[in-house]
C-alpha positions in Angstrom: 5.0 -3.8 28.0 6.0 0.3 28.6 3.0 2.1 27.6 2.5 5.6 26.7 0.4 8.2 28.8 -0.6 11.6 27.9 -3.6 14.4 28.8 -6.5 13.2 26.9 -5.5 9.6 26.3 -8.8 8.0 28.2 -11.1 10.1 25.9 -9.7 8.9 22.6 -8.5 5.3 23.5 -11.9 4.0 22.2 -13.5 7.5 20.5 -13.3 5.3 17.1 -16.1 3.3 18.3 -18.1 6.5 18.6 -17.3 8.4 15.5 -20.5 7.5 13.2 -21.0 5.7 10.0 -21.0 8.7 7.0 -22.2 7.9 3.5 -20.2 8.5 0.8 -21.3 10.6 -2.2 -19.5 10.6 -5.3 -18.6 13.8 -7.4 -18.7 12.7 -10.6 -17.7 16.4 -11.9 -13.6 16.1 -10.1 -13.8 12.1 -11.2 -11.1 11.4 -13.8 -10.0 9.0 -16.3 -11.5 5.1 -15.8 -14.7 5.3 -13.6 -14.2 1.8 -13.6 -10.7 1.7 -11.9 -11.9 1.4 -8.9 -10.0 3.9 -7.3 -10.9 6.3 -4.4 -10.3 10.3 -3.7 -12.2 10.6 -0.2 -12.1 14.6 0.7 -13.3 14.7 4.1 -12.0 14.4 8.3 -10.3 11.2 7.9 -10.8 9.4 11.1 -14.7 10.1 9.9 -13.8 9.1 6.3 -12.0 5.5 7.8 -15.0 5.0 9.5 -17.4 5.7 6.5 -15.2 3.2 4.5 -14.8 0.2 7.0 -17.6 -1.2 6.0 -16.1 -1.5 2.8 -12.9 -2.3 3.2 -12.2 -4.3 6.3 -9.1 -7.0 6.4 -9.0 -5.9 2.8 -5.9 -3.8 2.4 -2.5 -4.8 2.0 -0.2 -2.0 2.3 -1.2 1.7 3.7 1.0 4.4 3.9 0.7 7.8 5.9 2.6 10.8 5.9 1.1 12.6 9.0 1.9 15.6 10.9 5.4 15.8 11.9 4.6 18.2 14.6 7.5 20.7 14.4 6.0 23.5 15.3 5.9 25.1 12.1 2.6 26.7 11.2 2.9 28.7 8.5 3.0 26.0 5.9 -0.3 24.4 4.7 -0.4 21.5 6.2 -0.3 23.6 9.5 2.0 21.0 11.3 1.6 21.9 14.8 -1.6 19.9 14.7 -3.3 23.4 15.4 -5.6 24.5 12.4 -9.3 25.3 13.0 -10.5 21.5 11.9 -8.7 20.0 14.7 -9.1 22.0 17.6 -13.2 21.9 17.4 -12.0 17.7 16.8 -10.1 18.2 20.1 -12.8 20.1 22.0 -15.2 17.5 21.4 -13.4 14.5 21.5 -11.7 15.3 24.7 -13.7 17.8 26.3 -12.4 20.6 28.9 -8.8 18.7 29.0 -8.4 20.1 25.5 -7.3 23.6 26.9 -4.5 22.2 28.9 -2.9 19.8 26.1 0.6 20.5 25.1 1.2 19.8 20.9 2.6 16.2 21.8 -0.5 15.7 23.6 -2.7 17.0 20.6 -0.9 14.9 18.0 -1.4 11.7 20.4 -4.7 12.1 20.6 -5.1 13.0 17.0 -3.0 9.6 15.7 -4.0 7.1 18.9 -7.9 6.5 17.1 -6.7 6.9 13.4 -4.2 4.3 14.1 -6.7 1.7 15.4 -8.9 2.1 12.7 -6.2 1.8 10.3 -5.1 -1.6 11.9 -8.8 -2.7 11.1 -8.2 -1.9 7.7 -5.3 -4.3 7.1 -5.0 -7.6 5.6 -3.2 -10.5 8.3 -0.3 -10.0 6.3 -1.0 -6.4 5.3 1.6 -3.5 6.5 1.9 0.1 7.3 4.3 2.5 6.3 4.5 5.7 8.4 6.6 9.0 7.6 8.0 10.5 11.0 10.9 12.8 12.2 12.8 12.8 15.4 10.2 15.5 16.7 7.4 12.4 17.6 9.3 9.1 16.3 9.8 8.0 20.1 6.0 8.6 21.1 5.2 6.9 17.6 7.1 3.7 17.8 5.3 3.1 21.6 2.0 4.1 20.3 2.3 1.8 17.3 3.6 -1.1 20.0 0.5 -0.4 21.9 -1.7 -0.6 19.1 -0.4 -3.2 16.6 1.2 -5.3 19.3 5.2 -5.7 20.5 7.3 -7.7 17.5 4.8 -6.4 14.8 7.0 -3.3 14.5 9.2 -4.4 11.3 12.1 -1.4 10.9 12.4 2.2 11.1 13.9 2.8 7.5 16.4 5.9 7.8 15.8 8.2 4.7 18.6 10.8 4.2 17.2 13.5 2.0 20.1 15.8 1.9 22.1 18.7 3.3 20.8 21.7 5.1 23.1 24.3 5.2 21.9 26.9 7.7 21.4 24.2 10.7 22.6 25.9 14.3 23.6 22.7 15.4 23.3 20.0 13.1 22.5 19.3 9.9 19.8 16.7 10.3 19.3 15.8 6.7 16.8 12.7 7.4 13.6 11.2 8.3 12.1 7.6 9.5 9.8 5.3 7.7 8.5 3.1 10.5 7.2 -0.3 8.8 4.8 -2.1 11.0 3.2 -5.8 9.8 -0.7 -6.4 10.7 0.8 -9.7 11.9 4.9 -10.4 11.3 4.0 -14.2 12.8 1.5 -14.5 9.6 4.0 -12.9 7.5 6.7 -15.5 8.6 4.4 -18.6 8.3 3.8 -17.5 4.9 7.6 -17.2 3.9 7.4 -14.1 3.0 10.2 -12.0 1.2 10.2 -8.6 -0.1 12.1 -7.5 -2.8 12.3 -4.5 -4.6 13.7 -4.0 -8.2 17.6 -2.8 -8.4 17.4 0.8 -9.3 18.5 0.3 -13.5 18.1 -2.6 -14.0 14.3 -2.5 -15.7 16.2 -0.6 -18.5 19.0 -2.7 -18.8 16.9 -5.5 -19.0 14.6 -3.5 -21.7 17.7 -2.4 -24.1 18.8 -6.2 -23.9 15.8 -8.1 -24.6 15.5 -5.1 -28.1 19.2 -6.4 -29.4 18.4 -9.6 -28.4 14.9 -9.8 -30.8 17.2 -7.8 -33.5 20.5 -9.9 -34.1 18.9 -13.3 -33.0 21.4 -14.7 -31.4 24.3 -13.5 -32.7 25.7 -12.7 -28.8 29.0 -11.1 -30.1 27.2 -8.1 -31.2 25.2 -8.1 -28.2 27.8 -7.7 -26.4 29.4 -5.2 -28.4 25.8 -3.0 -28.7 25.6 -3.3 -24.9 29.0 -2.0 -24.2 28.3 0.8 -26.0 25.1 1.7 -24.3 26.7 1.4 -21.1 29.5 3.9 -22.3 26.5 6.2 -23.7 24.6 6.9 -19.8 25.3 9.9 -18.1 27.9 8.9 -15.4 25.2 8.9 -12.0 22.5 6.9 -14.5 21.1 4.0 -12.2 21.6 1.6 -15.2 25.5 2.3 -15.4 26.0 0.1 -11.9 25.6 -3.1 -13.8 27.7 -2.2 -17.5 29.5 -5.6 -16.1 26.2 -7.4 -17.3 27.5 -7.1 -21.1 27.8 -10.9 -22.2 24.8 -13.5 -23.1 23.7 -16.5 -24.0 20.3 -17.7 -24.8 19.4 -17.8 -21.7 19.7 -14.0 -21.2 22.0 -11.1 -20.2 25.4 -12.4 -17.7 28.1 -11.3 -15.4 31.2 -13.9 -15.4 31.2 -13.9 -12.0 34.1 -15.6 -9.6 33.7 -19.3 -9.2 36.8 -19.5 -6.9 36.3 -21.0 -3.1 36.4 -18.4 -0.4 39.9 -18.1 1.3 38.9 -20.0 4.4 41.8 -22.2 5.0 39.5 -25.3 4.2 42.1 -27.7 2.8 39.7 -29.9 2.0 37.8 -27.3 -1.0 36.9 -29.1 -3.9 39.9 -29.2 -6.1 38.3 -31.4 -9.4 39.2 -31.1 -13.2 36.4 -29.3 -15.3 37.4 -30.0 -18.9 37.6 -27.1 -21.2 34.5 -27.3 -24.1 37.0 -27.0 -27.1 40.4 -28.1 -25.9 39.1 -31.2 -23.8 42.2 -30.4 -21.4 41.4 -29.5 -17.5 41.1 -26.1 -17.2 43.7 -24.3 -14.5 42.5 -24.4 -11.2 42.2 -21.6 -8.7 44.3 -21.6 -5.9 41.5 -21.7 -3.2 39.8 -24.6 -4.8 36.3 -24.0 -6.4 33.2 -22.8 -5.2 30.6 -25.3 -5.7 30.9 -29.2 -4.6 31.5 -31.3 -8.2 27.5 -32.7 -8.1 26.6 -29.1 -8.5 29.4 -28.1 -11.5 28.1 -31.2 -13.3 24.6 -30.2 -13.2 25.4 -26.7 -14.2 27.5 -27.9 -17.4 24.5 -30.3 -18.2 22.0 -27.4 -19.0 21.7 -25.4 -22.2 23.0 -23.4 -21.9 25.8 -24.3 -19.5 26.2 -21.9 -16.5 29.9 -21.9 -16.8 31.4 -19.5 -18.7 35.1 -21.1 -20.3 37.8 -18.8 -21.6 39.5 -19.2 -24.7 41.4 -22.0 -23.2 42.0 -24.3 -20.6 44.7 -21.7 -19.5 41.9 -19.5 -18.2 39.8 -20.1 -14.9 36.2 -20.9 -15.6 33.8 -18.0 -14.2 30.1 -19.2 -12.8 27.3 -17.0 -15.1 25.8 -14.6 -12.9 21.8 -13.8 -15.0 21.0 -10.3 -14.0 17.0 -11.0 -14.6 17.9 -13.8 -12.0 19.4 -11.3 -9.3 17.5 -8.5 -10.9 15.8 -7.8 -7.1 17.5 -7.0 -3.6 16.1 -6.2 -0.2 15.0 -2.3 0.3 17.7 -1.6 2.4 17.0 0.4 5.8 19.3 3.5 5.5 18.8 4.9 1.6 19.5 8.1 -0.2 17.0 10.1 -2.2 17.4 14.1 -2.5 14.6 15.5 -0.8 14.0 17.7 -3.8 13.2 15.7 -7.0 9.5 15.0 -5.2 9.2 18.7 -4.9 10.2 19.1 -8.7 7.9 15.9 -9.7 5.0 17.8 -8.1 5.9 21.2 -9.8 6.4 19.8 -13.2 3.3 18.8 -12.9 1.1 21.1 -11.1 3.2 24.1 -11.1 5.7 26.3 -9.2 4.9 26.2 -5.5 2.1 23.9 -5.3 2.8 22.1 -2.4 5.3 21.8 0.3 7.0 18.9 1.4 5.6 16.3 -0.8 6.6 12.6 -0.7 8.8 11.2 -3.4 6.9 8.6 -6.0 9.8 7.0 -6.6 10.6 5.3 -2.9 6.8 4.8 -2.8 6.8 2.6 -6.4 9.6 0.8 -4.2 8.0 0.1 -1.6 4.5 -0.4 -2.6 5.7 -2.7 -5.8 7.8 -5.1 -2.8 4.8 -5.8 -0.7 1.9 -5.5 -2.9 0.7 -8.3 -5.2 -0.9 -6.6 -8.8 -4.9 -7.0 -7.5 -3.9 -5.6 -3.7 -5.3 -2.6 -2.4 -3.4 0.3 -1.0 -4.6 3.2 1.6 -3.3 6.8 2.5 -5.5 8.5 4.6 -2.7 11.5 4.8 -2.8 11.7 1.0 -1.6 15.4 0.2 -0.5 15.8 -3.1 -1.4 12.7 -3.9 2.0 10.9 -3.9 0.6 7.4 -3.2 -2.2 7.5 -5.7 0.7 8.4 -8.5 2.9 5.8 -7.2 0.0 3.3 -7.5 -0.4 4.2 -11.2 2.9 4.3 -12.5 3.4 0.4 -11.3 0.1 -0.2 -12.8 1.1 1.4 -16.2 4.8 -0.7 -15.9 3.8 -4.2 -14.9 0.0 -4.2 -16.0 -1.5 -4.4 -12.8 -4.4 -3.7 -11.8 -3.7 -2.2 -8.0 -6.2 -0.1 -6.3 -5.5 3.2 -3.9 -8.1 4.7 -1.8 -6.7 8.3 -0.7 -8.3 10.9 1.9 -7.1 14.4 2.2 -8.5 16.4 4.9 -8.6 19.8 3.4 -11.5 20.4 1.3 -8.9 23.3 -1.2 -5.7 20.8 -1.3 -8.0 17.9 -2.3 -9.9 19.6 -5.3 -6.6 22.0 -6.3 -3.8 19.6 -5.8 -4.5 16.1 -4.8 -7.3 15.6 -7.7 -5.0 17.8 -10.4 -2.2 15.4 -9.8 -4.0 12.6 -10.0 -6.2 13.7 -13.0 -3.1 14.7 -14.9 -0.9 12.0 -14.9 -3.3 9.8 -15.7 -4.1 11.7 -18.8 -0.8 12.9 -19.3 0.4 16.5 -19.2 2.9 19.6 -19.9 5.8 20.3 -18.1 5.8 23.5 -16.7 9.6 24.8 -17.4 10.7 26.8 -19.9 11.4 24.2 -22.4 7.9 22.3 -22.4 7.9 18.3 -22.6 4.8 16.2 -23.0 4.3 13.3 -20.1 2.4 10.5 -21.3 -0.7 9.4 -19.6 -0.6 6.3 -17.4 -3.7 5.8 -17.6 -6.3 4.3 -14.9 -8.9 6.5 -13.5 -10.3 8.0 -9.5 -13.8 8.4 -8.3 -13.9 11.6 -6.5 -16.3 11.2 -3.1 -17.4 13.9 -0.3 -18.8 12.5 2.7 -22.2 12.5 3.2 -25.1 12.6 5.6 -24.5 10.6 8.8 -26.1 6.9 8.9 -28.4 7.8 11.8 -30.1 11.2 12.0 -30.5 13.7 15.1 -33.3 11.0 16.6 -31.1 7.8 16.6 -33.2 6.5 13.0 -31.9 5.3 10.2 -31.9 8.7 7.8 -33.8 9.0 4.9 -31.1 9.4 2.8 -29.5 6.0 3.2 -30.8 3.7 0.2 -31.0 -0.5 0.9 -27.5 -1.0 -0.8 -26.1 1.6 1.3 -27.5 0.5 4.9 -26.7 -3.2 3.6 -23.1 -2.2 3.6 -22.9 -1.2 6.7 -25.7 -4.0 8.2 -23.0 -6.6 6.8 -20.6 -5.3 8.7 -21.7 -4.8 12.1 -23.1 -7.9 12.1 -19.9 -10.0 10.6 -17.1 -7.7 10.9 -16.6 -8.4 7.0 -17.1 -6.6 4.2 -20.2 -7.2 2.1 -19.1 -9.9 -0.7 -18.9 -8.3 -4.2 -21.5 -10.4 -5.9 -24.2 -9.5 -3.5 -28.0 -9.2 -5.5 -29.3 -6.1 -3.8 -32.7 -7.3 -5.2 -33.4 -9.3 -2.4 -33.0 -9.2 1.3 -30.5 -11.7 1.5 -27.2 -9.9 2.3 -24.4 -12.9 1.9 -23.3 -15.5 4.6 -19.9 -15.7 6.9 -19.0 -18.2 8.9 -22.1 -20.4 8.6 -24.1 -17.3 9.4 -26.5 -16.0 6.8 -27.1 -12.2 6.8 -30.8 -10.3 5.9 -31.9 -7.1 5.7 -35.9 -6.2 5.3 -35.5 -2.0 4.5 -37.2 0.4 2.0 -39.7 -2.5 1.0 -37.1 -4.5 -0.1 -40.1 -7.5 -0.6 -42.1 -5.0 -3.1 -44.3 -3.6 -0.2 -43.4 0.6 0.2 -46.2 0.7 3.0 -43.8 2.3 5.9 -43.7 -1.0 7.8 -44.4 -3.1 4.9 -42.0 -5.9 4.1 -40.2 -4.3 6.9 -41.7 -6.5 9.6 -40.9 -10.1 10.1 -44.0 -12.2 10.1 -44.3 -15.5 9.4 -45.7 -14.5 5.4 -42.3 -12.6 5.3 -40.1 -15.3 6.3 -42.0 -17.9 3.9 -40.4 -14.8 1.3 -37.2 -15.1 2.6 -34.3 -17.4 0.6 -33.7 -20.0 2.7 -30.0 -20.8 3.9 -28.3 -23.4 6.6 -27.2 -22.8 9.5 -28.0 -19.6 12.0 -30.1 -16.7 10.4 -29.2 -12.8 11.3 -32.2 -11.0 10.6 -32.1 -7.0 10.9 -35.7 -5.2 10.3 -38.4 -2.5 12.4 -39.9 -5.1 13.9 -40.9 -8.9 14.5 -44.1 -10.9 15.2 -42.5 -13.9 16.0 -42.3 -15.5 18.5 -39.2 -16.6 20.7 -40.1 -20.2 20.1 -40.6 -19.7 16.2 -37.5 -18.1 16.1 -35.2 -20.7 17.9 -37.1 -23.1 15.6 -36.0 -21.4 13.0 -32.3 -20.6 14.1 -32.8 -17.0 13.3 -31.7 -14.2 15.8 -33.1 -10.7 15.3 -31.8 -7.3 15.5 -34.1 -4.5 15.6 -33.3 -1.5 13.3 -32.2 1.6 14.2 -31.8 -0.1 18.0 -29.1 -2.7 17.1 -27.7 -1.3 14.5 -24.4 0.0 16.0 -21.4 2.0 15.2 -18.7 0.1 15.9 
């Protein structure tokens, strides 16, 4: 398999594994709406942020998407996209020592991405995916790096996104970017059948106006059809909704298309040729001269259900037309070249935050798309590139449309863009908002709520201990973990030292006097009067604590192995 090489590479391949477990702190004060929703802001380093929420979060997260650094050079935005602000040179200088001074911006933003890529992996589901925003400045180096990490086949496309036309190019006017969609696991995605569809743009409304007539005439499927005619004349002539205005007849099944019911023009002499008799006339109807479509088993059991699926013309002098349901073809693949004019993200973001609040931001829409095709309506979905915020907003509009109850965890780097932007956003469209032109329009809420966090004191202090800070529930996210590779489960009593079992393997954690004793080693110790405390559990026992007065014997007896805190408690 190629690989990619670069000055620095050796010092970050495996510098996840030494980037330490951070406490998070919420900041109840830039918290909005729901505190229940379960949704994260994370302001922080995110490779230090990932790590701080791995615990958490592990093999738990369906879809990500990142909108990274698209290293152009270009410095004088926020963002600062030559991978050159303050924050990441002191990252570089530590993380890669005195080869930092000789690394060209390609080798920077490799060794930026190469360890924030391998965490991210570790965040996905087996049939989870990533979605990463590139141009042509890093999408080769990005599309090795990601066959490095995530394996050779998992890479799914490289979705082309034309955004529109630049007028002052020199050369050309390169009007688009990449989406590169990579699968966890596209062998898992395949043993599970998997099929992503996204909605056809228009057709939610169509649907909407329909299913309104269709509670207010009752049946009476002539009007229908006259009332949705009408609509369809009424939309403004580049309205989504207008593509399907040849979805105008019904039955009581729903909204239709006549669609052609002749066989293809193959040359196949042998295409069914058999009499369909007309509803009212009882006469065969007049056959098309390639034959018909579907084999006479199937006609018959599409004229056998009410309603029928064939749609008859006045008489048999008209060919019959197959009914084409629109809620039944209502979906379509997300296609891999699309259109979307770079700026209606830019005015989303305006309208609601104000002229010139950030550059460049991701449109909500193609997100919706994309994270509504993969994501189920309890899944979780990560940005750790979040910006403005564009996946969090995505997140919540499908929420508000289908009912779902999605979750987004978003990190944002820069402590002024997080408070000022990303948070605003978010905080305002779930309560609703003001458009900011001339004309003022209320947005409705969508409801839904974020828990703003900061990240807090390191796990271990400047001696290697466990710090102070950290409380039992804390320290047994992270003990859970290291010792499973699993998130804690949900219904975990932190009253007791018990942690949860995986795989046969129980999990306990004697800390802070967990067992009632606050003498510093009290409880903390296992003895043999602490074990008789202990809940008792099959199979092999992991127990973590400051010390142990048993012996080797006792503990093989007992199918318990024991990990000395801070000693084995590790970081990776």
């Amino acid at each position: 398999m190629p690989s990619l090489d670069w000055i620095g590479k050796k010092a970050v391949v495996n510098h996840h594994k030494q980037v330490p477990f951070h406490l998070l702190r919420q900041n109840m004060e830039l918290s909005a709406g729901d505190p229940d929703s379960k949704n994260l802001l994370v302001q922080g380093d995110n490779l230090v942020a990932l790590k701080a929420l791995l615990p958490y979060y592990a093999g738990q997260v369906k879809c990500i998407y990142i909108d990274p650094p698209y290293n152009t050079g270009n410095e004088s935005w926020v963002y600062n996209d030559n991978v050159n602000s303050p924050e990441m040179k002191e990252w570089l200088g530590k993380a890669v020592g005195k080869e930092a001074e000789d690394l060209s911006r390609h080798d920077k933003w490799l060794c930026m991405m190469y360890p924030r890529l391998v965490l991210l992996k570790e965040f996905l589901k087996e049939d989870g995916v990533i979605f990463i925003s590139i141009d042509d400045n890093e999408l080769a180096n990005l599309t090795v790096l990601l066959n490095e990490i995530f394996g050779v086949g998992n890479v799914l496309a490289t979705l082309v996104w034309e955004k529109g036309k630049k007028g002052d190019a020199k050369f050309f006017s390169v009007s688009h970017e990449y989406m590169i969609a990579v699968a966890k696991s596209k062998s898992t995605l395949i043993a599970l059948n998997t099929k992503w569809r996204r909605n056809k743009p228009g057709v939610d409304q169509v649907l909407s106006y329909y299913n309104d007539l269709k509670e207010q005439y009752h049946g009476d499927h002539v009007t229908i059809r006259k009332e949705m005619m009408q609509w369809y004349k009424s939309l403004p002539a580049k309205h989504p909704s207008k593509a399907h205005k040849h979805y105008n007849n019904s039955d009581d099944r729903g909204l239709y298309f006549p669609d052609n019911f002749h066989g293809p023009d193959d040359g196949r002499e042998s295409r069914p040729r058999y009499d369909i008799i007309h509803p009212e006339t009882k006469l065969p109807v007049k056959k098309p001269s390639t034959g018909w479509r579907w084999e006479e088993t199937r006609t018959l059991q599409a004229l056998a259900e009410t309603p029928q699926r064939i749609h008859f013309g006045p008489d048999e002098k008209t060919i019959p037309c197959r009914k084409s349901y629109l809620f039944e073809i209502d979906s379509e693949p997300f296609p891999s070249v699309f259109y979307k004019d770079g700026r209606a993200a830019t005015l989303e973001v305006e309208q609601i935050l104000g002229s010139g609040s950030f550059a460049f931001p991701k449109d909500s829409e193609i997100l919706t798309d994309l994270i509504g095709m993969v994501c189920a309506k309890e899944d979780i979905i990560l940005d750790s590139f979040a910006g403005s915020g564009t996946t969090g907003h995505a997140v919540l509009k499908l929420n508000h449309e289908d009912r779902g109850n999605r979750k987004f965890i978003l990190v944002e780097m820069d402590n002024e863009i997080c408070r000022q932007r990303t948070s605003k956003r978010l905080a305002n469209v779930i309560a609703g908002y003001t458009t900011g032109s001339k004309e003022t329009t209320l947005v409705p809420g969508l409801g839904g709520g974020f828990r703003f966090c900061e990240l807090g004191e390191p796990l271990f202090d400047a001696d290697g201990s466990i710090n102070k800070a950290v409380t039992f529930k804390e320290l047994a996210h992270h003990i859970f973990f290291i010792a499973t590779g699993e998130p804690l489960p949900p219904a975990t009593d932190f009253s007791t030292p018990f942690l949860g079992t995986s795989n046969n393997i129980a999990v306990y954690l004697l800390y802070n006097g967990i067992l009632g004793d606050n003498e510093e080693e009290g409880g903390n110790v296992l003895t043999r009067a602490v074990l008789s405390r202990l809940p008792q559990t099959e199979g092999t026992k992991i127990v973590y604590g400051n010390g142990c007065l048993l012996g080797s014997s006792h503990l093989n007896r007992e199918n318990i192995i024991f990990r000395q805190i801070p000693y084995e408690v590790r970081c990776s």
